[in-house]
Backbone as JSON Lines, residues from 0, in Angstrom:
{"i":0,"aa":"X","n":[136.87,68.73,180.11],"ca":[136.2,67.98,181.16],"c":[135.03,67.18,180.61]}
{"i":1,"aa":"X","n":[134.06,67.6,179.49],"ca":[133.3,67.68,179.07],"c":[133.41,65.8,178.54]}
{"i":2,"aa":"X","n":[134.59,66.07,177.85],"ca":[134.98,64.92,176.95],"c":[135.74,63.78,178.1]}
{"i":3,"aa":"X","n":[136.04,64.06,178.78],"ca":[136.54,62.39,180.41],"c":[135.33,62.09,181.0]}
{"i":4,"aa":"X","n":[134.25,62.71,180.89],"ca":[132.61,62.64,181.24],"c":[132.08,61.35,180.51]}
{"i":5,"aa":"X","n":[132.56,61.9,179.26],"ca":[132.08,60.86,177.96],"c":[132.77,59.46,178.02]}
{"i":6,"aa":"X","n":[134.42,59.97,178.02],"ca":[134.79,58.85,178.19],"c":[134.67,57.78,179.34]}
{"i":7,"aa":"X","n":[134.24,58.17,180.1],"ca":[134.34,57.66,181.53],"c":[132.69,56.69,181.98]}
{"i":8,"aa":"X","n":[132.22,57.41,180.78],"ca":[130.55,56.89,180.84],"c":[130.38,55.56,180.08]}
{"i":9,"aa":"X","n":[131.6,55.65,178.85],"ca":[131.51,54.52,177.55],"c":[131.74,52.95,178.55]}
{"i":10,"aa":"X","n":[133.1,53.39,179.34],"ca":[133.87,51.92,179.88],"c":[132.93,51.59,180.91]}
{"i":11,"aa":"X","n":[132.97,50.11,181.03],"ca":[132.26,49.22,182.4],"c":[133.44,49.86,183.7]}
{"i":12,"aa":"X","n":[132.43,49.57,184.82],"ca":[132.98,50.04,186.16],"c":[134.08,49.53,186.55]}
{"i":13,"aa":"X","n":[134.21,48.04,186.03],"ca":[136.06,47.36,185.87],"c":[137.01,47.8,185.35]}
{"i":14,"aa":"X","n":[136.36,48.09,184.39],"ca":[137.81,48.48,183.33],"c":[138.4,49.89,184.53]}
{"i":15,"aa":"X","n":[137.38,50.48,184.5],"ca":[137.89,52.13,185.27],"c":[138.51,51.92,186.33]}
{"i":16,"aa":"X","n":[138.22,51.03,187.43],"ca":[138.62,50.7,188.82],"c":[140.22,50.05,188.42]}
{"i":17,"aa":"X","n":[140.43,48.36,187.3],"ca":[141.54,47.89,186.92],"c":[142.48,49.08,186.15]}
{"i":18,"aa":"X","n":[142.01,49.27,185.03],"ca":[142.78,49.83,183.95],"c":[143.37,51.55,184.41]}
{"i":19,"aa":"X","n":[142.44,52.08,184.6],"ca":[142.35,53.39,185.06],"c":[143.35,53.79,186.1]}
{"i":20,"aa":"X","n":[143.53,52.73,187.24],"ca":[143.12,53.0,188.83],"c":[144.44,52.46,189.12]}
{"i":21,"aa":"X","n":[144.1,50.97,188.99],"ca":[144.73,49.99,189.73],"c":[145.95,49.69,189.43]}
{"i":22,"aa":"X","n":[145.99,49.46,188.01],"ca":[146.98,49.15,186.81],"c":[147.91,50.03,187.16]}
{"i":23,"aa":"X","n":[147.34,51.65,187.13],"ca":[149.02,52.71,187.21],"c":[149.64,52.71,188.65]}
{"i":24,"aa":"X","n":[148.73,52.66,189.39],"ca":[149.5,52.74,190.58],"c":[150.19,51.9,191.0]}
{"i":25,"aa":"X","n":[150.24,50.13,190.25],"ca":[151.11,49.32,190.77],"c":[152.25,49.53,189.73]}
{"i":26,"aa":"X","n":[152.12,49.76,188.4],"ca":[153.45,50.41,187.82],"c":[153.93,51.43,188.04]}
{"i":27,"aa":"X","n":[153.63,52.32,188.75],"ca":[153.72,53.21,188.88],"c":[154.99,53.28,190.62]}
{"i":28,"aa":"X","n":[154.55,52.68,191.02],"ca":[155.0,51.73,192.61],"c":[156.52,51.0,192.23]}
{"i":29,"aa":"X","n":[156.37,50.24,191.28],"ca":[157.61,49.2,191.01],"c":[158.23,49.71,190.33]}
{"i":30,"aa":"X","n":[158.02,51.21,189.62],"ca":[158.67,52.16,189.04],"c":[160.01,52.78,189.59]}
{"i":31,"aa":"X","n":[159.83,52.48,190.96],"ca":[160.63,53.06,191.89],"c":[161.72,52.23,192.46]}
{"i":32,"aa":"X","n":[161.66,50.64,191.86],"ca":[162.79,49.77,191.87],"c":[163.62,49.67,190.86]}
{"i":33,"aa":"X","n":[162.96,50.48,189.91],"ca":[163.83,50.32,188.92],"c":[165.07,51.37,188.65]}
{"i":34,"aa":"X","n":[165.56,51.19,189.22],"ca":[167.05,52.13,189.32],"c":[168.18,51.12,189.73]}
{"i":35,"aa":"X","n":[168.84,51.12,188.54],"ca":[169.89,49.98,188.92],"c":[171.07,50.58,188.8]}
{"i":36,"aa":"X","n":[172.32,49.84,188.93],"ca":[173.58,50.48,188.12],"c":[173.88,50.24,186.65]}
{"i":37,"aa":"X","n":[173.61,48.98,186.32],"ca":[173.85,48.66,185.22],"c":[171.91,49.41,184.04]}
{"i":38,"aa":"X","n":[172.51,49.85,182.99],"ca":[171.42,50.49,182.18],"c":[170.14,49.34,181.71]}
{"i":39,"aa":"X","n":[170.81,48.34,181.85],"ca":[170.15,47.46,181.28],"c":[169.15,46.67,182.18]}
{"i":40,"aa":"X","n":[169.66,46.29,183.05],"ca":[168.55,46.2,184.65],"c":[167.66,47.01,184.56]}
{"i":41,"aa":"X","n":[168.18,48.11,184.58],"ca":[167.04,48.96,184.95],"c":[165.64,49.06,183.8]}
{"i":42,"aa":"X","n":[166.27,48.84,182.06],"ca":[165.48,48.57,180.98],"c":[164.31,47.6,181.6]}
{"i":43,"aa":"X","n":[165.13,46.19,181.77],"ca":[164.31,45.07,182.18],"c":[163.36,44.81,182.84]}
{"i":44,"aa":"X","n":[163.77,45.88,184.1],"ca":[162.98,45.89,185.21],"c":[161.36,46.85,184.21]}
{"i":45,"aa":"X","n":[161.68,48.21,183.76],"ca":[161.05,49.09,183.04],"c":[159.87,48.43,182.09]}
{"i":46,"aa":"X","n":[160.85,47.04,181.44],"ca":[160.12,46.5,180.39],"c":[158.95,45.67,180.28]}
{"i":47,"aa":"X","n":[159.19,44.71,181.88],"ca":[158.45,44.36,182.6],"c":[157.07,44.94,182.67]}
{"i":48,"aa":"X","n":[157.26,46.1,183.3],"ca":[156.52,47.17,183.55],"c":[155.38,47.36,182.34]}
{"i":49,"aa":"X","n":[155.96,47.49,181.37],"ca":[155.81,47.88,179.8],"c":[154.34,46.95,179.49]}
{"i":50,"aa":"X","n":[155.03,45.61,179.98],"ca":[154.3,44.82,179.36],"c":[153.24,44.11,179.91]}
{"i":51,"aa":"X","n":[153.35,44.92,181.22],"ca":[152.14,44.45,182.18],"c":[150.72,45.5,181.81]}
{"i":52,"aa":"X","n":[151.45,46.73,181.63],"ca":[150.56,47.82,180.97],"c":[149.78,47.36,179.9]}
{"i":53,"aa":"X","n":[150.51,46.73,178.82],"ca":[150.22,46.42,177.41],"c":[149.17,45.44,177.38]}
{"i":54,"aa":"X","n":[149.39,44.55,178.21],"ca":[148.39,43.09,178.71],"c":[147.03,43.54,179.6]}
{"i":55,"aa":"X","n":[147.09,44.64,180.47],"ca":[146.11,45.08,180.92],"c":[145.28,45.85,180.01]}
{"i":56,"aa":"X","n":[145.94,47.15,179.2],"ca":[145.05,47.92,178.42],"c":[144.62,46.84,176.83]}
{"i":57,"aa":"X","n":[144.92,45.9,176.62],"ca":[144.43,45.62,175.36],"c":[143.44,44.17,175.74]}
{"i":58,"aa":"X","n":[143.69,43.74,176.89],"ca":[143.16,42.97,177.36],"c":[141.53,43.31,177.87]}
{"i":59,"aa":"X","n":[141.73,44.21,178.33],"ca":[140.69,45.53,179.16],"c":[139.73,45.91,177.81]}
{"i":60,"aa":"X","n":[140.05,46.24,176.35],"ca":[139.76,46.99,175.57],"c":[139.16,45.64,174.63]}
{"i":61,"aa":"X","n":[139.69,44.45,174.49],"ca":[139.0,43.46,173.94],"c":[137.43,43.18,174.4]}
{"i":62,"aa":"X","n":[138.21,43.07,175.72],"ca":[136.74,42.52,176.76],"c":[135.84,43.39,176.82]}
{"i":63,"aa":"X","n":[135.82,44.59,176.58],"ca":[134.69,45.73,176.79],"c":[134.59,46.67,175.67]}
{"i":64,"aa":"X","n":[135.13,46.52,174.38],"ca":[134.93,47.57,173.87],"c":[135.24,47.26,172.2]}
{"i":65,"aa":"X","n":[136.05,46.2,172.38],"ca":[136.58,45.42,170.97],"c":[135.56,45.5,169.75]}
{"i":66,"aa":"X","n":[135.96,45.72,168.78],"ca":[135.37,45.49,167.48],"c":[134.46,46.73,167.34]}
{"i":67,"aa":"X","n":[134.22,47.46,167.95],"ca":[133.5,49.06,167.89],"c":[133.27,49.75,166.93]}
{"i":68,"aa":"X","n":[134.62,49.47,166.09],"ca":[134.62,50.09,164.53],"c":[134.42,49.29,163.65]}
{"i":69,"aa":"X","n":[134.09,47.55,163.48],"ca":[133.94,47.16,162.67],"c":[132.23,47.51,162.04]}
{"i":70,"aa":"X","n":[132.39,47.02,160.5],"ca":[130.86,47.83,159.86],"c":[129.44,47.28,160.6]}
{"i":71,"aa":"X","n":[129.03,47.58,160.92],"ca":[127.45,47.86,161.1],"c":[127.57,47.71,163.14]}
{"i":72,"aa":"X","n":[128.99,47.63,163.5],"ca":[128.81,47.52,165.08],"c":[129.56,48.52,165.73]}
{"i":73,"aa":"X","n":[129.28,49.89,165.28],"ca":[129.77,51.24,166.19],"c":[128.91,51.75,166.67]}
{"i":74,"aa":"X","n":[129.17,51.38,168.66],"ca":[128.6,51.83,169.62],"c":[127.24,51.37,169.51]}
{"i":75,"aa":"X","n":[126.92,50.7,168.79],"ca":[125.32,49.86,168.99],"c":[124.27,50.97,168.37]}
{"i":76,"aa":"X","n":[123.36,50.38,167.97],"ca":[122.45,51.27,167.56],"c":[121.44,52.14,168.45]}
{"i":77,"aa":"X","n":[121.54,52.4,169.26],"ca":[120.99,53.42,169.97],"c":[121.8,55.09,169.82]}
{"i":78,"aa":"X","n":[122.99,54.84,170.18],"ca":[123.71,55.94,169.8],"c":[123.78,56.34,168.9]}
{"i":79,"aa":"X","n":[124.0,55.62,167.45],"ca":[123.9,55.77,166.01],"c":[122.68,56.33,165.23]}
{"i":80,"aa":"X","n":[121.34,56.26,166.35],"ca":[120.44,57.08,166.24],"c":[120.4,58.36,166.76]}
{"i":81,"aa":"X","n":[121.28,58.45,167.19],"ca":[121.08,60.04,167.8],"c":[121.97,61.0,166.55]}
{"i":82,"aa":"X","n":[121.63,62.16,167.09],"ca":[122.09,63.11,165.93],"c":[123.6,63.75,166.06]}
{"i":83,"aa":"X","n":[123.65,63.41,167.98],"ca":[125.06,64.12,168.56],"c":[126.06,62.79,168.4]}
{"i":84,"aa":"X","n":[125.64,61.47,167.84],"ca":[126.37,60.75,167.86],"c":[127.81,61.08,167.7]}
{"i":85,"aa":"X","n":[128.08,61.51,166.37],"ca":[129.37,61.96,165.65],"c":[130.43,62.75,166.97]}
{"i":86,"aa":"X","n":[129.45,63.61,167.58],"ca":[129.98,64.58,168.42],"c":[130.49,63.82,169.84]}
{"i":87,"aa":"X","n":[129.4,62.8,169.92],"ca":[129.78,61.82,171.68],"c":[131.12,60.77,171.21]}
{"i":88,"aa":"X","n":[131.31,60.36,169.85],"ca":[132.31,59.6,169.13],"c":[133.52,60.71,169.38]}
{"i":89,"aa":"X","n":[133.39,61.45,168.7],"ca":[135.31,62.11,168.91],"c":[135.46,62.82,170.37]}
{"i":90,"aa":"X","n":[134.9,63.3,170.67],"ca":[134.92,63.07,172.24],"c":[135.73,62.24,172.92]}
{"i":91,"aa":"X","n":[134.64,61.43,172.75],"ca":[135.42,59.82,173.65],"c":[137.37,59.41,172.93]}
{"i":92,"aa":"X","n":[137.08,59.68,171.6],"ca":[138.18,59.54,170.86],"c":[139.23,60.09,171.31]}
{"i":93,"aa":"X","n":[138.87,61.22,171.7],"ca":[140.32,62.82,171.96],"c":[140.98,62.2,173.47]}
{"i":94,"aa":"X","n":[139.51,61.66,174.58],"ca":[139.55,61.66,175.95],"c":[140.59,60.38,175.9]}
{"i":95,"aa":"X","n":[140.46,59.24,175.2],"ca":[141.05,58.05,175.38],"c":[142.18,58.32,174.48]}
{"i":96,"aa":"X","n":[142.62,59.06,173.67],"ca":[144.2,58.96,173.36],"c":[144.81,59.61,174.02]}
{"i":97,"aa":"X","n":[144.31,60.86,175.2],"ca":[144.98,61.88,176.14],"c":[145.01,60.66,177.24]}
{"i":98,"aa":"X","n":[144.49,60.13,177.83],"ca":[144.34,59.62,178.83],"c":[145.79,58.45,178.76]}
{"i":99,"aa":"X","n":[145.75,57.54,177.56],"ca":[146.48,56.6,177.07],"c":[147.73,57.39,177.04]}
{"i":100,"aa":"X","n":[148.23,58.3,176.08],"ca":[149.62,59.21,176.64],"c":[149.98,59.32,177.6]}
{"i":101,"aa":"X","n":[149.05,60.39,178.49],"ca":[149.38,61.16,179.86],"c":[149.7,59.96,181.23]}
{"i":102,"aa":"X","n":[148.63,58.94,180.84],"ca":[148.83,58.13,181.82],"c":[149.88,57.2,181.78]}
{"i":103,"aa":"X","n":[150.16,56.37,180.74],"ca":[151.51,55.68,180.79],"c":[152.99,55.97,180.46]}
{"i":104,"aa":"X","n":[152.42,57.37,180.12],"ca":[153.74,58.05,180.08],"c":[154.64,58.32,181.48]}
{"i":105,"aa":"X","n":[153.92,59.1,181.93],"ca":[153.9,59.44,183.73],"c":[154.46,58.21,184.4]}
{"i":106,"aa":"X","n":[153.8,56.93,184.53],"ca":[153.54,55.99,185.44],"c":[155.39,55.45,185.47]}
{"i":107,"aa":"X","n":[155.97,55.72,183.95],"ca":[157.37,55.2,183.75],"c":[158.05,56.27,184.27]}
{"i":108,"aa":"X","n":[157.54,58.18,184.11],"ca":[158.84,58.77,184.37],"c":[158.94,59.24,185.42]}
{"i":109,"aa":"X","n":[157.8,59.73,186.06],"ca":[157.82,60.22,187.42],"c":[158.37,59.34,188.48]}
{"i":110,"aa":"X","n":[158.26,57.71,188.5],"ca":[159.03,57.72,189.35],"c":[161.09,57.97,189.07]}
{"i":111,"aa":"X","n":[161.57,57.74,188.15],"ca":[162.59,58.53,187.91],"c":[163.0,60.02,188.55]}
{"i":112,"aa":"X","n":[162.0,60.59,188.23],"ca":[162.09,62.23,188.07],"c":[162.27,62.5,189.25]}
{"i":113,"aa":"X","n":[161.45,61.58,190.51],"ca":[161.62,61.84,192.49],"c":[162.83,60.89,192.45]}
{"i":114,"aa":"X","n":[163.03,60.15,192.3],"ca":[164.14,59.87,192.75],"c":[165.42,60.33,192.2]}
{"i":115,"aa":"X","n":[165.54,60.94,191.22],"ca":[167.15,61.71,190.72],"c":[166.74,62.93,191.6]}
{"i":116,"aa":"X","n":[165.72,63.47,191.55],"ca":[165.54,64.79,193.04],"c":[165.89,64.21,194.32]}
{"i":117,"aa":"X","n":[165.72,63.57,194.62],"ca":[165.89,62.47,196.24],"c":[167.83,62.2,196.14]}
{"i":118,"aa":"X","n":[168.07,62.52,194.48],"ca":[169.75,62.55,194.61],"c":[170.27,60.59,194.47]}
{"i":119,"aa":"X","n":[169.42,60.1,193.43],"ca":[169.8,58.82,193.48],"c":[170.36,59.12,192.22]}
{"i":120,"aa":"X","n":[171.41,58.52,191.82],"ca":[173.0,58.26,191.41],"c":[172.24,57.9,190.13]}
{"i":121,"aa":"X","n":[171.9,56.64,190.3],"ca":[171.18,56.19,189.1],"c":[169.91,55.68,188.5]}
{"i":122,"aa":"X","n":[169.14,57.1,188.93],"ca":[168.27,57.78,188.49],"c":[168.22,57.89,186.68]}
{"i":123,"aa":"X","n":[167.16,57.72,185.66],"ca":[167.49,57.4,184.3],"c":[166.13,58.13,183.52]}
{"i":124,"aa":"X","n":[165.67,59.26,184.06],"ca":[164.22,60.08,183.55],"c":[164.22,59.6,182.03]}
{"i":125,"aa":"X","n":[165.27,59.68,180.97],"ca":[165.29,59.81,180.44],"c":[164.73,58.67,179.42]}
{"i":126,"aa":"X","n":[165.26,57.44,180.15],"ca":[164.92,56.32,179.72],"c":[163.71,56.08,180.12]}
{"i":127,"aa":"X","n":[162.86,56.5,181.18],"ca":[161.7,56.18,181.42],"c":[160.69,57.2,180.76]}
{"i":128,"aa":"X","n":[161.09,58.06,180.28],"ca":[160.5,58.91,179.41],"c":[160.24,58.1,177.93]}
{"i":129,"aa":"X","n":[161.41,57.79,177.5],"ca":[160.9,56.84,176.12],"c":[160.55,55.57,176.61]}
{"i":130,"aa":"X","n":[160.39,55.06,177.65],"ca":[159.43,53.68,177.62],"c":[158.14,53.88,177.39]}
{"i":131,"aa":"X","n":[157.7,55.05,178.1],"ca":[156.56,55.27,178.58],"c":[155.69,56.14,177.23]}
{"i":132,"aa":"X","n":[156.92,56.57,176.33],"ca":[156.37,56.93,174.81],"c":[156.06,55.62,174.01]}
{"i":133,"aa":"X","n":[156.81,54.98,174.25],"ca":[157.19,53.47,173.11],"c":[155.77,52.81,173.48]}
{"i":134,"aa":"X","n":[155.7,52.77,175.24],"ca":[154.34,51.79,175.55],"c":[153.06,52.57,175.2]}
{"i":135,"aa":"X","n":[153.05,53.73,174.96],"ca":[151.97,54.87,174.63],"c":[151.23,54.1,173.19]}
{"i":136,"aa":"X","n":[152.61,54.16,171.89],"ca":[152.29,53.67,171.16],"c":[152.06,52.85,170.64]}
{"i":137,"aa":"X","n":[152.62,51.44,171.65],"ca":[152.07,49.94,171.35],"c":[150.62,49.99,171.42]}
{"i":138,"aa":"X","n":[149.77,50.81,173.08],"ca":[148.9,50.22,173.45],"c":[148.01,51.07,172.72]}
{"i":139,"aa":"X","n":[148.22,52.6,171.48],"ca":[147.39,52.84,171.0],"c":[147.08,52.35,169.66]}
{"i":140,"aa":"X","n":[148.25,51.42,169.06],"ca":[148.11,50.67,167.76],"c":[147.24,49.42,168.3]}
{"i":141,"aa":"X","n":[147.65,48.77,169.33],"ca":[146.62,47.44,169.55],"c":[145.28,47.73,169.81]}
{"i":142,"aa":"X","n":[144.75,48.9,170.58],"ca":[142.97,49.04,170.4],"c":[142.69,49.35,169.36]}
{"i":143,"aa":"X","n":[143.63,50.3,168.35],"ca":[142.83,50.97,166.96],"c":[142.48,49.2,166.45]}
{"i":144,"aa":"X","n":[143.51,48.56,166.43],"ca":[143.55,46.83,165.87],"c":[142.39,46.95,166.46]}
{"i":145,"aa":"X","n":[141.91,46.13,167.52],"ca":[141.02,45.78,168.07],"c":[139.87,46.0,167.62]}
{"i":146,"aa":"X","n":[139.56,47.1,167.46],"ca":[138.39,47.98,167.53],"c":[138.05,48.04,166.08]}
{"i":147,"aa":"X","n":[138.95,47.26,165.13],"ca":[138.83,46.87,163.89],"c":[138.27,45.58,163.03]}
{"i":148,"aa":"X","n":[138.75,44.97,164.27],"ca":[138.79,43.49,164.19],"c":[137.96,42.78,164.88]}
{"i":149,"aa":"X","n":[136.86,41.94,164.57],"ca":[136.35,40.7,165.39],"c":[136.6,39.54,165.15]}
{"i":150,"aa":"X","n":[137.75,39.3,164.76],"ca":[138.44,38.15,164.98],"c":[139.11,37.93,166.44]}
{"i":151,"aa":"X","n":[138.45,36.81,167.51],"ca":[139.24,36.27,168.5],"c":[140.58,36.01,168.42]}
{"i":152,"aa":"X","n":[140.79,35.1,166.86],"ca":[142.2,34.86,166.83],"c":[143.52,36.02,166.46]}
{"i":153,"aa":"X","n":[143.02,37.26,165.94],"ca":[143.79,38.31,165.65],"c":[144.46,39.09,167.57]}
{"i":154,"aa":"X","n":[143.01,38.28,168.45],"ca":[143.67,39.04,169.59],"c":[144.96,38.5,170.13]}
{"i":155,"aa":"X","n":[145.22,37.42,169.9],"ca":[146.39,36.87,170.5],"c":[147.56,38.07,169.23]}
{"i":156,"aa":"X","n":[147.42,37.9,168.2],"ca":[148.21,37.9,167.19],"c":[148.94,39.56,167.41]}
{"i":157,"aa":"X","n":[148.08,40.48,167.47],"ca":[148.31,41.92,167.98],"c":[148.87,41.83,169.06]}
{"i":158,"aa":"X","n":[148.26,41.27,170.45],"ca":[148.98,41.33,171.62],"c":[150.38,41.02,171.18]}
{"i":159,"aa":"X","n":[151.28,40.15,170.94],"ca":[152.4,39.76,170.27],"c":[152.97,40.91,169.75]}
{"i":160,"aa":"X","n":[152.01,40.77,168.37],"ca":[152.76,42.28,167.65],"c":[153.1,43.33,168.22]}
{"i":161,"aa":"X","n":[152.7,43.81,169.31],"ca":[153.06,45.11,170.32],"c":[153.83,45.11,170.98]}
{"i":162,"aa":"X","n":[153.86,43.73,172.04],"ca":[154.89,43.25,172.72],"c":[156.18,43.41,172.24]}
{"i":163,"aa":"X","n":[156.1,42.63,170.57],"ca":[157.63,42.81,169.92],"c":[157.84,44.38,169.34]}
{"i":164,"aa":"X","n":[156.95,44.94,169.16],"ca":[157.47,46.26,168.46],"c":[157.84,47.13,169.92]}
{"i":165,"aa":"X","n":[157.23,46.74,170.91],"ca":[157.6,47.85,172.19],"c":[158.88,47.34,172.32]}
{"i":166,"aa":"X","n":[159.37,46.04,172.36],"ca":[160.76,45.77,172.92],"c":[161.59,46.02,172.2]}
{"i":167,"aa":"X","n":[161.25,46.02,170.55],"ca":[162.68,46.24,169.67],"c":[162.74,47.81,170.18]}
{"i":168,"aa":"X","n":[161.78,48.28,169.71],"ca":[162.0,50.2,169.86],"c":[162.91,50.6,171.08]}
{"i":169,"aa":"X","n":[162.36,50.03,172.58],"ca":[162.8,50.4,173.74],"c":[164.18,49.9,173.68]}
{"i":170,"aa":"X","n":[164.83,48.47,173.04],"ca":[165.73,48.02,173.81],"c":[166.57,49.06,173.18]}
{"i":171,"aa":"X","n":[166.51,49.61,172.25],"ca":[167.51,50.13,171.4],"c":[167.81,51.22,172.07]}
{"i":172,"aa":"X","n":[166.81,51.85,172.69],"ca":[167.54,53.14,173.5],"c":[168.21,52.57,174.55]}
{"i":173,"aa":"X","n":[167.83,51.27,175.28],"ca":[168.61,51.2,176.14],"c":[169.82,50.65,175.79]}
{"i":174,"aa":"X","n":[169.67,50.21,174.9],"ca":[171.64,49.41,174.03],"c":[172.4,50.71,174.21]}
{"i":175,"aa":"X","n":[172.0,51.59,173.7],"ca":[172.45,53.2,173.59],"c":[172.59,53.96,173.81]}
{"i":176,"aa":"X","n":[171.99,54.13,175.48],"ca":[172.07,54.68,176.24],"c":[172.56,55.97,176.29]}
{"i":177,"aa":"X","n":[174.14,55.29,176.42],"ca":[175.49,56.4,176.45],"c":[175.89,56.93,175.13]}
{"i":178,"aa":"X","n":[174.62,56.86,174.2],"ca":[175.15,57.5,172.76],"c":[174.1,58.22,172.43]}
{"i":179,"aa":"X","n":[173.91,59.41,171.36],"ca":[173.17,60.22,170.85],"c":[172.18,59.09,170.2]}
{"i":180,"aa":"X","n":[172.67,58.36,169.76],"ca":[171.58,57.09,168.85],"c":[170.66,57.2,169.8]}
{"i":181,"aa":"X","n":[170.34,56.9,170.83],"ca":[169.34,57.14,171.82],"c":[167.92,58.13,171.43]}
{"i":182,"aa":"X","n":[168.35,59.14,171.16],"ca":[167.42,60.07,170.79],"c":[167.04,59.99,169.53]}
{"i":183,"aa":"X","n":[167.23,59.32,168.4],"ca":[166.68,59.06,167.24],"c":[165.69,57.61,167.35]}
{"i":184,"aa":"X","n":[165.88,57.0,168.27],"ca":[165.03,56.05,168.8],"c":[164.01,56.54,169.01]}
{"i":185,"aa":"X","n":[163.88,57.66,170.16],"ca":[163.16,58.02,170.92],"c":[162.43,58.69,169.88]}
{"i":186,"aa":"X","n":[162.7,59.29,169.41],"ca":[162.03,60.35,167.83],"c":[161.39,59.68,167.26]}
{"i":187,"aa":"X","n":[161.77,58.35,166.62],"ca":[160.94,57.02,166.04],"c":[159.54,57.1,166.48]}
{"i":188,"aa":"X","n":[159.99,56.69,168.2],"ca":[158.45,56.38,169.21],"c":[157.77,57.52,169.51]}
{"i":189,"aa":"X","n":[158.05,58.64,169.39],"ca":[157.38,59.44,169.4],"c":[156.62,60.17,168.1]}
{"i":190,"aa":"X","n":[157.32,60.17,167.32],"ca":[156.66,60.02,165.72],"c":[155.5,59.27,165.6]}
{"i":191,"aa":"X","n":[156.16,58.11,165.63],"ca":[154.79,56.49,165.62],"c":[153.56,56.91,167.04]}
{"i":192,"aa":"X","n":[153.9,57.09,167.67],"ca":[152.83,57.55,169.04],"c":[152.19,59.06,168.42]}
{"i":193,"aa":"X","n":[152.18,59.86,167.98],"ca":[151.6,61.22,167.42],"c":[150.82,60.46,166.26]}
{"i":194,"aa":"X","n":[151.07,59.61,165.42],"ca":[150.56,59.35,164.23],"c":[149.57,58.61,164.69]}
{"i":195,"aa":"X","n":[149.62,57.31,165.42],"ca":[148.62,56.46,166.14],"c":[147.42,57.57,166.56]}
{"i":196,"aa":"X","n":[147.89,58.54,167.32],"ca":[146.99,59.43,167.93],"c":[145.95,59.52,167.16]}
{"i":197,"aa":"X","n":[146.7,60.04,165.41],"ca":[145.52,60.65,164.86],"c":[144.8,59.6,163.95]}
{"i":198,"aa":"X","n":[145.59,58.44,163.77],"ca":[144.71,57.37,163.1],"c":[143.66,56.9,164.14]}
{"i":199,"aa":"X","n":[143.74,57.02,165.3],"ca":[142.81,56.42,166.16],"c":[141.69,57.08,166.14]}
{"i":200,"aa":"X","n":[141.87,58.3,166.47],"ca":[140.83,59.34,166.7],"c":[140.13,59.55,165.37]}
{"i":201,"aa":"X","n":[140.6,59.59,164.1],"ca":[139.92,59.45,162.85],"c":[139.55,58.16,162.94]}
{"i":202,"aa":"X","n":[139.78,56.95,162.76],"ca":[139.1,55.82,162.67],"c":[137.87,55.31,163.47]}
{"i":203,"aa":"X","n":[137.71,55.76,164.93],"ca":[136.85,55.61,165.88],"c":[135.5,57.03,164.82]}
{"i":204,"aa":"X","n":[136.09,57.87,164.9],"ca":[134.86,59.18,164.19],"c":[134.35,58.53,162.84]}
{"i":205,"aa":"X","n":[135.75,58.18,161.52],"ca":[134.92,57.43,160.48],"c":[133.76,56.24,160.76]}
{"i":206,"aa":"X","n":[133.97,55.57,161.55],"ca":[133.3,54.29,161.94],"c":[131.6,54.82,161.81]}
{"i":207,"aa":"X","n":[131.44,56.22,162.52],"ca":[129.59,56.18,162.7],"c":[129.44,57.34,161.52]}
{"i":208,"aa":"X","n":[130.14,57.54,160.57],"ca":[129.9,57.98,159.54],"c":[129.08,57.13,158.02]}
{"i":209,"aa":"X","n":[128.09,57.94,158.02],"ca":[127.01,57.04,156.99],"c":[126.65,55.76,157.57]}
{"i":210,"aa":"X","n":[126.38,55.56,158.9],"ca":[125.6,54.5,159.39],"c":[124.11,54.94,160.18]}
{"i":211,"aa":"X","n":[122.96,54.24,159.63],"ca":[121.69,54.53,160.48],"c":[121.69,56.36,159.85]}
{"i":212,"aa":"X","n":[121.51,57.17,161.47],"ca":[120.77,58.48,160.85],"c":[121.95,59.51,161.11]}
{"i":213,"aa":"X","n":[123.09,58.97,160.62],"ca":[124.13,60.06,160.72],"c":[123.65,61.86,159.95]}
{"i":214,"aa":"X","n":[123.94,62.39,160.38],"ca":[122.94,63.58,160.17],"c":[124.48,64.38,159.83]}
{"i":215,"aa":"X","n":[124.38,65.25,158.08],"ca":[125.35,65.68,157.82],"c":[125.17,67.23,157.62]}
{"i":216,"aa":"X","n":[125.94,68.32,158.08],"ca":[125.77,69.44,158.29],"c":[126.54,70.47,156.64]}
């Protein structure tokens, strides 16, 4: 609890109300059209989805939070004077890669999950389970970017890069649907999404290491 306190304190009152709030519940909503007959509709519709997520959270994360880890600009120097810095840094770190999982994971499968209970035919949990991994790990490789980078022009360049790595990964499960290949996809994005996790959360903590009065125990 301790650590969604933290995180929840870092972001402007927009980001929390859009990104947080607003963002899942309308994917989360159109989640529930996406049940088609054909596998691939239903991808499209999903992908859509995908990439409205992707455009909100990296968009959201430029505008308020971008470049965080580059050298001499983590979290501003007020924090970097404090001694719990290190400690308010992975915090925030742990809170925003749980949040980034749990939340866009969900937003793709749950609506699936009520409607194959509700007894719809073609109902596809499964597929909305790896979108919602695949988009996990686009949108946690584009802030670690971000939060690296103060280059304006790299933001277009990442947005892109995510876009295309979410669609190759996803389409492939959906090409495949009806084959075991499916799940070695899915293994891919979930691999790449666990690893992001921990490059993020280390890279955000290295950042206020040996800057100002980092205090070493």
């Amino acid at each position: 609890m301790k650590s969604f306190k933290t995180y929840l304190a870092v972001y402007p009152f927009l980001y929390k109300i859009v990104i947080i709030i607003v963002m899942p519940l309308i994917v989360f909503k159109t989640g529930f059209s996406a049940c088609l007959e054909a596998v691939l509709d239903t991808y499209i519709k999903m992908m859509a989805g995908g990439m409205i997520v992707m455009a909100a959270e990296l968009y959201g994360e430029f505008y308020s939070m971008g470049a965080i880890c580059t050298k001499k600009l983590p979290f501003g120097e007020l924090l970097m004077s404090s001694p719990y810095a290190k400690e308010f840094v992975k915090r925030f770190a742990v809170a925003d890669a749980v949040r980034k999982i749990v939340i866009n994971t969900l937003i793709f499968t749950l609506p699936q999950v009520i409607l194959m209970i509700m007894g719809e035919e073609y109902a596809r949990p499964f597929l909305g389970l790896a979108i919602g991994v695949t988009v996990s790990f686009a949108v946690l490789f584009g802030t670690w970017f971000y939060r690296n980078t103060s280059s304006p022009l790299m933001f277009m360049v990442v947005l892109l890069a995510t876009a295309f790595v979410f669609a190759f990964l996803s389409a492939f499960t959906a090409v495949l649907y009806a084959t075991f290949v499916k799940y070695i996809f899915f293994v891919i994005s979930l691999g790449l999404m666990i690893m992001m996790v921990f490059v993020s959360i280390h890279s955000l903590v290295k950042s206020v290491e040996g800057d100002f009065y980092d205090i070493r125990h």
